[in-house]
PyMOL CGO cylinders between C-alpha atoms (Angstrom):
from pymol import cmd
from pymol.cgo import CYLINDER

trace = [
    CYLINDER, 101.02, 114.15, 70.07, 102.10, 114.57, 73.51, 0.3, 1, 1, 1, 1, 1, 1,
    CYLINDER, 102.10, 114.57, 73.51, 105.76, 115.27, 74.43, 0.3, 1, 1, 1, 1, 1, 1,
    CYLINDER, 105.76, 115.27, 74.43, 107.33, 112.76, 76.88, 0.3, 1, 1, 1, 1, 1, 1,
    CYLINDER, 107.33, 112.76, 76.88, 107.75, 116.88, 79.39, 0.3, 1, 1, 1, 1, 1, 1,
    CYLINDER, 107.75, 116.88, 79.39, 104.07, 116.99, 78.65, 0.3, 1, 1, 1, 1, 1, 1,
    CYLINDER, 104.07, 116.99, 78.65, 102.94, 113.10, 79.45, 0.3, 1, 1, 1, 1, 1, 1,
    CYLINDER, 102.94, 113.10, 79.45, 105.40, 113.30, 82.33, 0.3, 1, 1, 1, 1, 1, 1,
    CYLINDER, 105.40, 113.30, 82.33, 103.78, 116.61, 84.02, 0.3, 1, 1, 1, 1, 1, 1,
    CYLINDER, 103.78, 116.61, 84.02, 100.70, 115.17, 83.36, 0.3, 1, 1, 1, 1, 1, 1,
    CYLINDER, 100.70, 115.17, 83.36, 101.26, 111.98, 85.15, 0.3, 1, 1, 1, 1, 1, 1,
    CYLINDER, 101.26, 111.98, 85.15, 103.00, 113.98, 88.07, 0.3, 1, 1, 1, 1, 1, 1,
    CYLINDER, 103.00, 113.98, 88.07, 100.22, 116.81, 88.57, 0.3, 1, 1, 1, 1, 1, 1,
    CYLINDER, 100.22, 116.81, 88.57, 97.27, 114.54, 89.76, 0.3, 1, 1, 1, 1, 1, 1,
    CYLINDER, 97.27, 114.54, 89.76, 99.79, 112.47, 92.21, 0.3, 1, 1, 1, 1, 1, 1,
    CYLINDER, 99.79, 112.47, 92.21, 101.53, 115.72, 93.68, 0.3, 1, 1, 1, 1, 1, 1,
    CYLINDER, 101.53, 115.72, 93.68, 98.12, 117.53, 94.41, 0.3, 1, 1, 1, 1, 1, 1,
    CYLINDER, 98.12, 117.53, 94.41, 96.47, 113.86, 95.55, 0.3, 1, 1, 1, 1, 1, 1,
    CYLINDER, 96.47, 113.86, 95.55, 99.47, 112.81, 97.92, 0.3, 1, 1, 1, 1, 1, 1,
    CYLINDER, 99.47, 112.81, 97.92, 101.34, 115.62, 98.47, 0.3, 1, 1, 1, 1, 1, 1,
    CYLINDER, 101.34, 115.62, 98.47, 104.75, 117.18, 96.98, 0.3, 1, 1, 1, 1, 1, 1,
    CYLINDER, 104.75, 117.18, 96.98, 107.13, 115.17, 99.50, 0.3, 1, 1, 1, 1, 1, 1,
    CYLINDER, 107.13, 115.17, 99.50, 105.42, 111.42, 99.15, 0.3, 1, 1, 1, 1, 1, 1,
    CYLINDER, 105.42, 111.42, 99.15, 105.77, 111.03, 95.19, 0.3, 1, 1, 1, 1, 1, 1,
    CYLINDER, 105.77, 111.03, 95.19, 109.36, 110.67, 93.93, 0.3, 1, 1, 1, 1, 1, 1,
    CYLINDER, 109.36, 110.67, 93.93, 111.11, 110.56, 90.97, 0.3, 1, 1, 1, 1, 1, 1,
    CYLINDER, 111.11, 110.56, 90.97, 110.68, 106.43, 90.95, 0.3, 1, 1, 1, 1, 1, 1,
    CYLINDER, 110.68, 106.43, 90.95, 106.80, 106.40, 91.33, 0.3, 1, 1, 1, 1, 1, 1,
    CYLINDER, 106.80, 106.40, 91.33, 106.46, 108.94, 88.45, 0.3, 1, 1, 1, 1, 1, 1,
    CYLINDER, 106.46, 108.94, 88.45, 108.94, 106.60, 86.47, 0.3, 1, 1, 1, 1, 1, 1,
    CYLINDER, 108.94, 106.60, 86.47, 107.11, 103.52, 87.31, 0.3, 1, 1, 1, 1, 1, 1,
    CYLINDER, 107.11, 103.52, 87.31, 103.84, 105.00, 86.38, 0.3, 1, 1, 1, 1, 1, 1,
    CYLINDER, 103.84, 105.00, 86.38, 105.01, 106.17, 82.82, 0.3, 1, 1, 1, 1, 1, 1,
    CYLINDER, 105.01, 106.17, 82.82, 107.10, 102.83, 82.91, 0.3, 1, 1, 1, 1, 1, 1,
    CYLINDER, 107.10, 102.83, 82.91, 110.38, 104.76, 82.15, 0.3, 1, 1, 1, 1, 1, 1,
    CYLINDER, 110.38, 104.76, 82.15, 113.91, 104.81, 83.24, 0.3, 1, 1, 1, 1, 1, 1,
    CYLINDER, 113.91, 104.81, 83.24, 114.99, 107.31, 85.33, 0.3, 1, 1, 1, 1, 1, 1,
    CYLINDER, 114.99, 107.31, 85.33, 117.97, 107.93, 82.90, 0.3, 1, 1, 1, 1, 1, 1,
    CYLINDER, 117.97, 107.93, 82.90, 114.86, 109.04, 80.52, 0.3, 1, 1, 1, 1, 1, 1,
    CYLINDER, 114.86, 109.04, 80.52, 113.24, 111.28, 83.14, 0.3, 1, 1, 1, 1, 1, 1,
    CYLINDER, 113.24, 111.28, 83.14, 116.70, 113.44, 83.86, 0.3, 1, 1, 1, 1, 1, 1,
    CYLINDER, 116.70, 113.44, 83.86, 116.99, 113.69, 80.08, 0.3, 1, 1, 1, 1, 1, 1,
    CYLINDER, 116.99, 113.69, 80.08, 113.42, 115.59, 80.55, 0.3, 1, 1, 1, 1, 1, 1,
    CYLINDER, 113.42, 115.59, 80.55, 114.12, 116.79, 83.90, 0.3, 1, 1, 1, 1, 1, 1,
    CYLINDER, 114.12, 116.79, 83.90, 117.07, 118.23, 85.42, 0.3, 1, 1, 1, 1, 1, 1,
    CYLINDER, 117.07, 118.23, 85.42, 115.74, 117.38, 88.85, 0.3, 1, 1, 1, 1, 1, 1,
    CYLINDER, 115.74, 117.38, 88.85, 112.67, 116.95, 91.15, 0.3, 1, 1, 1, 1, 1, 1,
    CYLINDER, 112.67, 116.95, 91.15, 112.59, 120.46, 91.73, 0.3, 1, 1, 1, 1, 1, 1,
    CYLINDER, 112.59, 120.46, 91.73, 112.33, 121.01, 87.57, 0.3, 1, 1, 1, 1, 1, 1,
    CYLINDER, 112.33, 121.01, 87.57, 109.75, 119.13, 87.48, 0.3, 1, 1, 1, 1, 1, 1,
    CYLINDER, 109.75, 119.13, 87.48, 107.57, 120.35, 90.50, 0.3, 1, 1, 1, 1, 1, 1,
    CYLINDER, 107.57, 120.35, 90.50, 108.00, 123.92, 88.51, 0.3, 1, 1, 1, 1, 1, 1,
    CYLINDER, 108.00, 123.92, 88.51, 106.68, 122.74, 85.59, 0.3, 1, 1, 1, 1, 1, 1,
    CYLINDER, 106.68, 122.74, 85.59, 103.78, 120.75, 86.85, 0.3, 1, 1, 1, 1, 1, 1,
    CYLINDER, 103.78, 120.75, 86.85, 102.92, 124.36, 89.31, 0.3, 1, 1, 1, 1, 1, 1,
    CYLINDER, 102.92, 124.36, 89.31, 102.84, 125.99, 85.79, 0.3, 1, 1, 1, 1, 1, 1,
    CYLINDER, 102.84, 125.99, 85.79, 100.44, 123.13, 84.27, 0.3, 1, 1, 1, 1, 1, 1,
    CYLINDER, 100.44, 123.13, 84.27, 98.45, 124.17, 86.96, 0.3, 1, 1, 1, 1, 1, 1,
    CYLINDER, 98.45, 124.17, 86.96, 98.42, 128.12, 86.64, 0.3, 1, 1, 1, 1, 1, 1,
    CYLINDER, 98.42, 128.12, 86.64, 97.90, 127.47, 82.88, 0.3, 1, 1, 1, 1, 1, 1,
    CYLINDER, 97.90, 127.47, 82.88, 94.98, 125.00, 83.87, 0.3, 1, 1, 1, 1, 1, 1,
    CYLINDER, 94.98, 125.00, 83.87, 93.37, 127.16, 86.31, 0.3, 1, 1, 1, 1, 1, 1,
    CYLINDER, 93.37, 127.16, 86.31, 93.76, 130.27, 83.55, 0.3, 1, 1, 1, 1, 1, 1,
    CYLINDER, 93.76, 130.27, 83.55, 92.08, 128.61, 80.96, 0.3, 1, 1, 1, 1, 1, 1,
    CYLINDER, 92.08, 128.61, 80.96, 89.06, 127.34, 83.22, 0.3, 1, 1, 1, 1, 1, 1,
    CYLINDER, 89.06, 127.34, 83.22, 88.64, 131.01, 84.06, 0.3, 1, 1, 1, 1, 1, 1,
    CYLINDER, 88.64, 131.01, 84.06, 88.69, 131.94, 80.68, 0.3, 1, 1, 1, 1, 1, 1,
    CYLINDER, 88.69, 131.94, 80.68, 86.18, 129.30, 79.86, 0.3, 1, 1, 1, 1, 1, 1,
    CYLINDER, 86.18, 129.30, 79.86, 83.86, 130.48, 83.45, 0.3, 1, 1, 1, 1, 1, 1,
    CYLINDER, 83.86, 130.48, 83.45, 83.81, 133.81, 81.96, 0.3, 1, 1, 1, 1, 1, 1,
    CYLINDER, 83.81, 133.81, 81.96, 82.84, 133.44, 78.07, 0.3, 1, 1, 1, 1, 1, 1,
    CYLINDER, 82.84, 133.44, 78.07, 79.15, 134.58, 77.48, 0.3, 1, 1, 1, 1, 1, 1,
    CYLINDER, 79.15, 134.58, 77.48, 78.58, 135.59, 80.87, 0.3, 1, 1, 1, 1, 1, 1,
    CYLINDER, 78.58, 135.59, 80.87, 77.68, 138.44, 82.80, 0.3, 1, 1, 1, 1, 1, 1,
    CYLINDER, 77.68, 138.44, 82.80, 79.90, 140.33, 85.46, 0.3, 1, 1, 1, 1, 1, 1,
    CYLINDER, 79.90, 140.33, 85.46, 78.00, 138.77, 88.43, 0.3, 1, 1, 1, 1, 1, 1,
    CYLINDER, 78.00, 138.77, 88.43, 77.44, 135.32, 86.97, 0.3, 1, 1, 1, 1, 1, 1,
    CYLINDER, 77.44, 135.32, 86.97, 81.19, 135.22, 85.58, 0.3, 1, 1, 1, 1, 1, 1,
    CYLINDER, 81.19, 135.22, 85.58, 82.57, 135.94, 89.51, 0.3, 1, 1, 1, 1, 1, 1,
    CYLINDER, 82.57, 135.94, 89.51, 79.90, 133.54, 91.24, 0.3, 1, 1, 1, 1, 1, 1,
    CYLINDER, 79.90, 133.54, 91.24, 81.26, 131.19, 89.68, 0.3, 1, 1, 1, 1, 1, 1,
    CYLINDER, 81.26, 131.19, 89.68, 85.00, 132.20, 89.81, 0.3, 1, 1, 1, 1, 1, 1,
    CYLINDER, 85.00, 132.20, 89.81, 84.76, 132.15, 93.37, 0.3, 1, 1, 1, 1, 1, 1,
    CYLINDER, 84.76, 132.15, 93.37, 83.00, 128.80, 93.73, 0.3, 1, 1, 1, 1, 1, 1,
    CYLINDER, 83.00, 128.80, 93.73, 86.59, 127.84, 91.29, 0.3, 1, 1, 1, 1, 1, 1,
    CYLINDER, 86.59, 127.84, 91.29, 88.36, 129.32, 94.11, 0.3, 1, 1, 1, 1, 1, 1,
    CYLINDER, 88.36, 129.32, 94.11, 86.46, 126.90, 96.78, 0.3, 1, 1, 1, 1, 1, 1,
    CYLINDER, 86.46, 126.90, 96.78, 87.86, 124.30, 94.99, 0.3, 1, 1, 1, 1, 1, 1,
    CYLINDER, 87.86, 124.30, 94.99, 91.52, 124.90, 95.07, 0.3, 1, 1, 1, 1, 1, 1,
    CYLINDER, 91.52, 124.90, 95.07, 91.84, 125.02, 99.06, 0.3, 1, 1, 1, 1, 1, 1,
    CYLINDER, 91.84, 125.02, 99.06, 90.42, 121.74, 100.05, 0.3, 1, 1, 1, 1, 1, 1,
    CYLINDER, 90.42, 121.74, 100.05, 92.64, 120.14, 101.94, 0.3, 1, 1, 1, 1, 1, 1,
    CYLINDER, 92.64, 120.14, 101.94, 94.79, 117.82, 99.43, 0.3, 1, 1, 1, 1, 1, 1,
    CYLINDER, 94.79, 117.82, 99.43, 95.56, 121.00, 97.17, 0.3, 1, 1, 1, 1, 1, 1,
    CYLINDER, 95.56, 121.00, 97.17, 95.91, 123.04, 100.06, 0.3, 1, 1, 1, 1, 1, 1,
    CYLINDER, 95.91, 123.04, 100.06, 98.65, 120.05, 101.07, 0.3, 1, 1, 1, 1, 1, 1,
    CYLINDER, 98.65, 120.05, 101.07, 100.29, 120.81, 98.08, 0.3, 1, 1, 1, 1, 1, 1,
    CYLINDER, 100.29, 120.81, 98.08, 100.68, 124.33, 98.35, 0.3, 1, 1, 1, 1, 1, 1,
    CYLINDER, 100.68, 124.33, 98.35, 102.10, 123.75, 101.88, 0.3, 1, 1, 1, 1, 1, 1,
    CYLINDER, 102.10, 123.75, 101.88, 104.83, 121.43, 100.90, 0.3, 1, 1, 1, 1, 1, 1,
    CYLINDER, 104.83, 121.43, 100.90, 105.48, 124.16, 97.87, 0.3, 1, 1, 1, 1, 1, 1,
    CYLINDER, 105.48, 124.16, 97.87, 105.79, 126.25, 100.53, 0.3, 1, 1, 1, 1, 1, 1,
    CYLINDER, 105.79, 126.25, 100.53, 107.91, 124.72, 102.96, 0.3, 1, 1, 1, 1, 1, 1,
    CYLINDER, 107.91, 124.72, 102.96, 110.48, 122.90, 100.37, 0.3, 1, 1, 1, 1, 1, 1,
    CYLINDER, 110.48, 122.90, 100.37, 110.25, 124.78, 97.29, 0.3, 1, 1, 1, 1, 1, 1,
    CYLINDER, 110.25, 124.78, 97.29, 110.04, 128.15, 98.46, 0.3, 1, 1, 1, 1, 1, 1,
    CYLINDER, 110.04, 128.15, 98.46, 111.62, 130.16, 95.93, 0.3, 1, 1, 1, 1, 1, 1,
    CYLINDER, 111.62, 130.16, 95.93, 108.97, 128.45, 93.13, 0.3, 1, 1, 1, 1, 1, 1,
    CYLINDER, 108.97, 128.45, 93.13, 106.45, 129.22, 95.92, 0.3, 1, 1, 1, 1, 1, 1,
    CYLINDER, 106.45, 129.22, 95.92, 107.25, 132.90, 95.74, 0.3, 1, 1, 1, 1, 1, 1,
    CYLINDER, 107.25, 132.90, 95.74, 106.79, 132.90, 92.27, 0.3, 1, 1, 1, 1, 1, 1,
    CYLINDER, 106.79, 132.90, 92.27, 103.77, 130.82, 91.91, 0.3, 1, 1, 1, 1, 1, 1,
    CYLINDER, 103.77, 130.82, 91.91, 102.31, 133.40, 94.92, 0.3, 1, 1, 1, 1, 1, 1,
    CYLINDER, 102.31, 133.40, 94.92, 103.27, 136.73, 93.00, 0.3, 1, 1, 1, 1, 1, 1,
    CYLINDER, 103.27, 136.73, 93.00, 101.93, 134.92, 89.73, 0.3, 1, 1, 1, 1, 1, 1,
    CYLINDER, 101.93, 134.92, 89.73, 98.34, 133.92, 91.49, 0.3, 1, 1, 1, 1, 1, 1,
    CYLINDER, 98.34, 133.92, 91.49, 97.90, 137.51, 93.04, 0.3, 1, 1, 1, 1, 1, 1,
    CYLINDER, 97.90, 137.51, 93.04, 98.54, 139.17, 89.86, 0.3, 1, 1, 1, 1, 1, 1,
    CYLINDER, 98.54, 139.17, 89.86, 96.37, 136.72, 88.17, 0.3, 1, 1, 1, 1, 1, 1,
    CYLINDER, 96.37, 136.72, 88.17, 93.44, 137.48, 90.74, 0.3, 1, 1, 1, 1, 1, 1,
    CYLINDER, 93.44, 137.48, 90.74, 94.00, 141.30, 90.47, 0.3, 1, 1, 1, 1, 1, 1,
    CYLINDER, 94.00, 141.30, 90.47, 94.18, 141.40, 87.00, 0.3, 1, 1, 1, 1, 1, 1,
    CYLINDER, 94.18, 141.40, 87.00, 90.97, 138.86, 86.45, 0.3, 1, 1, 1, 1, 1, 1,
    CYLINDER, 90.97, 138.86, 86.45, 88.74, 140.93, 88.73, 0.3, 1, 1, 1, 1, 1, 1,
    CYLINDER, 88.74, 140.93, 88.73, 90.18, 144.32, 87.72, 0.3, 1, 1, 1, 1, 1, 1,
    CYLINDER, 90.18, 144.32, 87.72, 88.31, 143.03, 84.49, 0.3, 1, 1, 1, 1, 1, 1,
    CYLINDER, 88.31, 143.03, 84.49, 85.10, 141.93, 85.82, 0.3, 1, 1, 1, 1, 1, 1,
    CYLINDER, 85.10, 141.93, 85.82, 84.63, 145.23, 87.62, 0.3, 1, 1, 1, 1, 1, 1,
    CYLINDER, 84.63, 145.23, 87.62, 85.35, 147.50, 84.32, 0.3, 1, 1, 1, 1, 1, 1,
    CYLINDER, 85.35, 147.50, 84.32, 82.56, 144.81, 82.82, 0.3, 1, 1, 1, 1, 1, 1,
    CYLINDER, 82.56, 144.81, 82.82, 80.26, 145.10, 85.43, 0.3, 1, 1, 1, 1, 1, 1,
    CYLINDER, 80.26, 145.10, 85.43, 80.03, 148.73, 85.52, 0.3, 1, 1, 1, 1, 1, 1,
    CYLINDER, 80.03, 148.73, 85.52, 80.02, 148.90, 81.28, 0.3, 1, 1, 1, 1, 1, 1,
    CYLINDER, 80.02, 148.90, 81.28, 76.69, 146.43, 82.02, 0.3, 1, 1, 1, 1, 1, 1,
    CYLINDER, 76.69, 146.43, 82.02, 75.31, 148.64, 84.55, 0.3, 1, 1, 1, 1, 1, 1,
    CYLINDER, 75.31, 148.64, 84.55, 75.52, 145.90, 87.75, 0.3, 1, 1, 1, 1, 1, 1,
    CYLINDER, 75.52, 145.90, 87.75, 78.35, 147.61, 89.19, 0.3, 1, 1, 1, 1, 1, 1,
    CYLINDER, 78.35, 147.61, 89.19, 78.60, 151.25, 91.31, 0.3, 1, 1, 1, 1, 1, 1,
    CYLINDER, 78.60, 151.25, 91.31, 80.16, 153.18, 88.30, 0.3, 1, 1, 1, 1, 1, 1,
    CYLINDER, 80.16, 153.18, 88.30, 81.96, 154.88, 91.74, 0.3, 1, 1, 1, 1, 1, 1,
    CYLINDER, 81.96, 154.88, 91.74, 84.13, 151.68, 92.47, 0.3, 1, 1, 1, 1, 1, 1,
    CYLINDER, 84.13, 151.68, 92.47, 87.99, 152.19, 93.13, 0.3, 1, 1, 1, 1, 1, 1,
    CYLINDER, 87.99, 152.19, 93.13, 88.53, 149.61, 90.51, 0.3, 1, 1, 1, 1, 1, 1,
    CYLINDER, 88.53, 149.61, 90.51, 92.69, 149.57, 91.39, 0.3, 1, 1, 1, 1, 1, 1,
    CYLINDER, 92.69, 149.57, 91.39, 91.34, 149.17, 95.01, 0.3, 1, 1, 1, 1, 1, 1,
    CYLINDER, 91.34, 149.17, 95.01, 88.47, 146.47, 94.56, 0.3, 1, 1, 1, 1, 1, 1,
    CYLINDER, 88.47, 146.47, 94.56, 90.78, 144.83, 92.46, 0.3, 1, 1, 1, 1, 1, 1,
    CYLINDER, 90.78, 144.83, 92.46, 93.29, 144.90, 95.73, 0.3, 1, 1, 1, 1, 1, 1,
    CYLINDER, 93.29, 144.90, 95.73, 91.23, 143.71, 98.35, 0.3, 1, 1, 1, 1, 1, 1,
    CYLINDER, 91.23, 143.71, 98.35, 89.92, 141.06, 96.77, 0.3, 1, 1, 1, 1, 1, 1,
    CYLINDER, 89.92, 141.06, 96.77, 93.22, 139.36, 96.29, 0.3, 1, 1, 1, 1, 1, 1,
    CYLINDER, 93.22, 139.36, 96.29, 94.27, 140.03, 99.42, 0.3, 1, 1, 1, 1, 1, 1,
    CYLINDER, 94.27, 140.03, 99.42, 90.66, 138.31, 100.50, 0.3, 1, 1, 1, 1, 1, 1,
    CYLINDER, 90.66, 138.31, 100.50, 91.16, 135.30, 98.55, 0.3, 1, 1, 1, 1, 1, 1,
    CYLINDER, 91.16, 135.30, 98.55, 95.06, 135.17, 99.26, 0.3, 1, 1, 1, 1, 1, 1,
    CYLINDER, 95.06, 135.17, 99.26, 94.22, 135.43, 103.23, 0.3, 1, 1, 1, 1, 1, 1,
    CYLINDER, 94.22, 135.43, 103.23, 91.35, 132.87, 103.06, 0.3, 1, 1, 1, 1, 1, 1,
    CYLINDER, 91.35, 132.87, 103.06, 93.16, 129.81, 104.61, 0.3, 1, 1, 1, 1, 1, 1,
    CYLINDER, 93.16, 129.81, 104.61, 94.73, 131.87, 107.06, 0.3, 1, 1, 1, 1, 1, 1,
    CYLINDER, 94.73, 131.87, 107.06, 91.65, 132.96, 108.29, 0.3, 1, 1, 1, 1, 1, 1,
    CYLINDER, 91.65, 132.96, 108.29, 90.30, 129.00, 108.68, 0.3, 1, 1, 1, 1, 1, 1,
    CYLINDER, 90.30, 129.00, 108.68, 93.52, 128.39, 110.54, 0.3, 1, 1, 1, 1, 1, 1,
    CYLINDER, 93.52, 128.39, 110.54, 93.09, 131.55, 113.14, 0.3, 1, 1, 1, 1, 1, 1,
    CYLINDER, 93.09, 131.55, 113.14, 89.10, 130.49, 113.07, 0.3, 1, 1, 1, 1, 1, 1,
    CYLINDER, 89.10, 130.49, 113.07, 88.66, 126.46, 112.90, 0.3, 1, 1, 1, 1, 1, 1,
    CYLINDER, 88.66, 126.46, 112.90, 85.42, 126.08, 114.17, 0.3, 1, 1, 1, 1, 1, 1,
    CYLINDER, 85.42, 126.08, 114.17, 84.38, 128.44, 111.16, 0.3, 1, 1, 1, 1, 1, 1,
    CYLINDER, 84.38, 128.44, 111.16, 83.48, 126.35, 108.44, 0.3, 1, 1, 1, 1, 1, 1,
    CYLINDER, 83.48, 126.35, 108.44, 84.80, 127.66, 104.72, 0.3, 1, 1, 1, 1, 1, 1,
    CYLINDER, 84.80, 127.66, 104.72, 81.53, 127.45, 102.88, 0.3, 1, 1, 1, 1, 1, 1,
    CYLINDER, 81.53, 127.45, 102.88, 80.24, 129.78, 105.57, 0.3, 1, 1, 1, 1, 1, 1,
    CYLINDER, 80.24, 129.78, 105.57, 83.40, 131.96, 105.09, 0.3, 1, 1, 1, 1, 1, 1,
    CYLINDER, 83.40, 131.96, 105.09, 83.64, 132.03, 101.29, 0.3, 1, 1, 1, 1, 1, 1,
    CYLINDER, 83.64, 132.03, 101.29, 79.41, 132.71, 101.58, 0.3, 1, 1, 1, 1, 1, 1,
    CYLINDER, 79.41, 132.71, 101.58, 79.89, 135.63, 103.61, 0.3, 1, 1, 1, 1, 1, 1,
    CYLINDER, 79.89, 135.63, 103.61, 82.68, 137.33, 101.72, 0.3, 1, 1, 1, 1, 1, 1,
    CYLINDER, 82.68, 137.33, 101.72, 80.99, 136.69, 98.59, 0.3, 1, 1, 1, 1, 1, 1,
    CYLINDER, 80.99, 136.69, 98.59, 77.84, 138.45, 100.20, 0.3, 1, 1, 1, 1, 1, 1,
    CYLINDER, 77.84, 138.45, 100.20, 80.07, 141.72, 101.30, 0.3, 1, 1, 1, 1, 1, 1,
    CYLINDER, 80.07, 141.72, 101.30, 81.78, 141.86, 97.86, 0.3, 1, 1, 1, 1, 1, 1,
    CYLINDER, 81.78, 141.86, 97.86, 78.33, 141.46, 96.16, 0.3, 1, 1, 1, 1, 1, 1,
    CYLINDER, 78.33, 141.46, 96.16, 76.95, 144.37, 98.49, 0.3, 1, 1, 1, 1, 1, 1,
    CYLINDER, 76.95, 144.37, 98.49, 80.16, 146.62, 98.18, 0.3, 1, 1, 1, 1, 1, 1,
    CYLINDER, 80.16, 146.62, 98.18, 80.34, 146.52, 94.20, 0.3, 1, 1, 1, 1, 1, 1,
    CYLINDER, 80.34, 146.52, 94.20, 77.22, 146.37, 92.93, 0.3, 1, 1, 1, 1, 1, 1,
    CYLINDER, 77.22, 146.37, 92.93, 74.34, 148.81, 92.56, 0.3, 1, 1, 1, 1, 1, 1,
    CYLINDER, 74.34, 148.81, 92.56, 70.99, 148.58, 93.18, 0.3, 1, 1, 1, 1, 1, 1,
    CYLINDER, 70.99, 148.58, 93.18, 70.02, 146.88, 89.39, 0.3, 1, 1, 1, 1, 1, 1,
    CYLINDER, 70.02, 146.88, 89.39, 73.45, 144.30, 90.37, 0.3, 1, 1, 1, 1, 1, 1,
    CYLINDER, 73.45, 144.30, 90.37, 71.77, 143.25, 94.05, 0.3, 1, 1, 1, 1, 1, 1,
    CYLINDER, 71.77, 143.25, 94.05, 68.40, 142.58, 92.65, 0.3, 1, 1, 1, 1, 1, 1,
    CYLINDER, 68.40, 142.58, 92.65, 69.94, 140.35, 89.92, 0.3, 1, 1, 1, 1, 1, 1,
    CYLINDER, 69.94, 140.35, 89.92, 71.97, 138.99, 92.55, 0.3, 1, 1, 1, 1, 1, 1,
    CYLINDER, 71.97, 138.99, 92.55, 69.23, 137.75, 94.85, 0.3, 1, 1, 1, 1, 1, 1,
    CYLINDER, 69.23, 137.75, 94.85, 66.39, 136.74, 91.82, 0.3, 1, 1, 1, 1, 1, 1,
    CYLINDER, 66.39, 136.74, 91.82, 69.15, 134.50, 91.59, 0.3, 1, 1, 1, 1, 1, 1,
    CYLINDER, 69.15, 134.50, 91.59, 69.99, 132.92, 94.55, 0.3, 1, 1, 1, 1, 1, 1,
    CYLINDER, 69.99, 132.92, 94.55, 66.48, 132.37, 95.42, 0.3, 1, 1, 1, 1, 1, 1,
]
cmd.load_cgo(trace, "trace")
């Protein structure tokens, strides 16, 4: 059974990302659970408590749908479709989110930034060592490096939209994915790669 912290992040987490950070407050999340807000600040010191542990929700979320991308696959396979999970989490409502993370929460924002880019380093860090153990990937790879610039890819991704509008991000995340694919893997990796994408 649910604790009322759990019910109450989950309640919170679909609103926040939906209608941003700085539109839902303390009454709507009360009204929706149809609790007092006496109950909530039992649970919850404050907004800001709360916004904390619904960003972890998330970063637990997002973890374990990794974890479940990757089981039983293959190194090329397993980052396809990590990277297509990445798509996801800058459309423009979650990318709403992040920005009012940013801009009123920024200390959790710091944290939740460090956490992501040493999630994203560590995650692909992994999927090169398996990619070279099956043979896809250059057995020459900086793995420390790789591991490196893609998070800094990933990480600079909106930023790049914003300097380059016109650009559209399917186009974007296509591209990169096609340099990564051609920088990592070796000849054995590219032919799986484009039997299947055709």
């Amino acid at each position: 059974m649910e604790t009322l912290s759990e019910n109450i992040v989950k309640v919170a987490c679909p609103k926040f990302l939906q209608f941003r950070i700085r539109s839902i407050s303390v009454d709507d999340i009360c009204a929706d659970l149809r609790i007092s807000k006496k109950t909530f600040y039992c649970t919850f010191s404050s907004k800001e408590d709360l916004v904390e542990a619904v960003l972890n929700y998330q970063m637990d979320m997002v973890q374990e749908n990794f974890d479940k991308l990757q089981r039983n696959k293959n190194a090329i396979d397993a980052l396809v479709l990590i990277i297509n999970e990445v798509k996801k989490h800058t459309k423009d409502n979650i990318s709403a989110f992040y920005y009012d993370l940013e801009k009123y929460y920024p200390v959790i924002f710091a944290y939740y930034k460090e956490k992501r880019t040493q999630f994203i380093h560590e995650s692909f860090e992994a999927n090169l060592r398996q990619g070279i153990a099956e043979g896809y990937y250059r057995e020459d790879v900086d793995i420390e490096m790789g591991s490196i610039f893609h998070a800094v890819q990933l990480s600079s991704m909106k930023v790049t939209m914003e300097m380059f509008p016109k650009t559209s991000f399917k186009r974007l995340t296509g591209f990169y994915i096609d340099v990564l694919v051609r920088l990592i893997t070796n000849e054995k990796g590219l032919q799986y790669v484009q039997e299947r994408i055709r």
